[in-house]
Structures are given as C-alpha cells and as structure tokens.
C-alpha positions in Angstrom: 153.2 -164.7 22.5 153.2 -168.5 20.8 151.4 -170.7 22.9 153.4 -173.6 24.3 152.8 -176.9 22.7 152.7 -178.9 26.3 149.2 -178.0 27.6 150.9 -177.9 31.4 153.2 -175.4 30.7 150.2 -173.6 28.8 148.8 -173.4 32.3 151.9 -172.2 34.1 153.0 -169.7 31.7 149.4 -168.1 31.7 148.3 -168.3 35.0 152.1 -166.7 35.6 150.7 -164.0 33.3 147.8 -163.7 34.8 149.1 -163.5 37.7 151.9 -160.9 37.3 150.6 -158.8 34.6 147.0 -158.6 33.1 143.7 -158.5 35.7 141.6 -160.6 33.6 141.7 -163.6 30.7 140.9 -161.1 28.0 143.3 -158.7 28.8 146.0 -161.1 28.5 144.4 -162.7 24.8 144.2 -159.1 23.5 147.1 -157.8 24.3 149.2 -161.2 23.8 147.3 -161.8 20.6 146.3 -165.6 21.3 142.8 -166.9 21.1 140.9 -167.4 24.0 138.9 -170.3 22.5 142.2 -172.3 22.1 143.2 -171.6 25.5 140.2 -172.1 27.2 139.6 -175.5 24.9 143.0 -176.9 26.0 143.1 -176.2 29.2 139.5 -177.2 29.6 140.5 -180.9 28.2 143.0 -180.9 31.5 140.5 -180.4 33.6 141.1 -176.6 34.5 138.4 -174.0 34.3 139.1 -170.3 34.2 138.1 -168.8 37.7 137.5 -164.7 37.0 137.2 -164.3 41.3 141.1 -165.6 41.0 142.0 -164.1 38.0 143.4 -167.7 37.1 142.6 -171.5 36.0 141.9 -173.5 38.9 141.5 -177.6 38.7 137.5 -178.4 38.2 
C-alpha cells in the first residue's frame, strides 16, 4: 500500500483498514509494508493517537 499524501485521508483509509481487516496497528504495517513511525508521526501532528482498546486513531 502507498500512503496517501493528505494526512486526513491517511486517517480514513487506515482506520478503514483497521477496521475491516487487521486487529491491530502492526498487523496492518507488516502486512501493508508501510512504516509505523511515519504513520504514527503524521497522524500524531493532527492530533490523533493510536488507541489499541479500539483498534483505531482516536482524536487526543
């Protein structure tokens, strides 16, 4: 998977992901082959936080 270049459809397309297919964040990295530091970094600079109890990034 390429990571989106807009950081809020970053967040939809992997909390969709998340959501639909893979129980945790490093599921999804590993399997997708995308870094979890970028991820995290970018969606971190919006504000979001990954939430493991959700399996998703919730607003901080």
């Amino acid at each position: 998977m390429s990571l989106p270049a807009d950081d809020f459809i970053l967040l939809s397309v992997v909390n969709t992901k998340l959501r639909d297919e893979y129980s945790s964040l490093e599921e999804l990295c590993y399997n997708e082959g995308v870094s979890l530091k970028e991820i995290c970094g970018r969606l971190n600079a919006l504000g979001y936080e990954y939430a493991p109890e959700y399996n998703a990034f919730k607003r901080v």
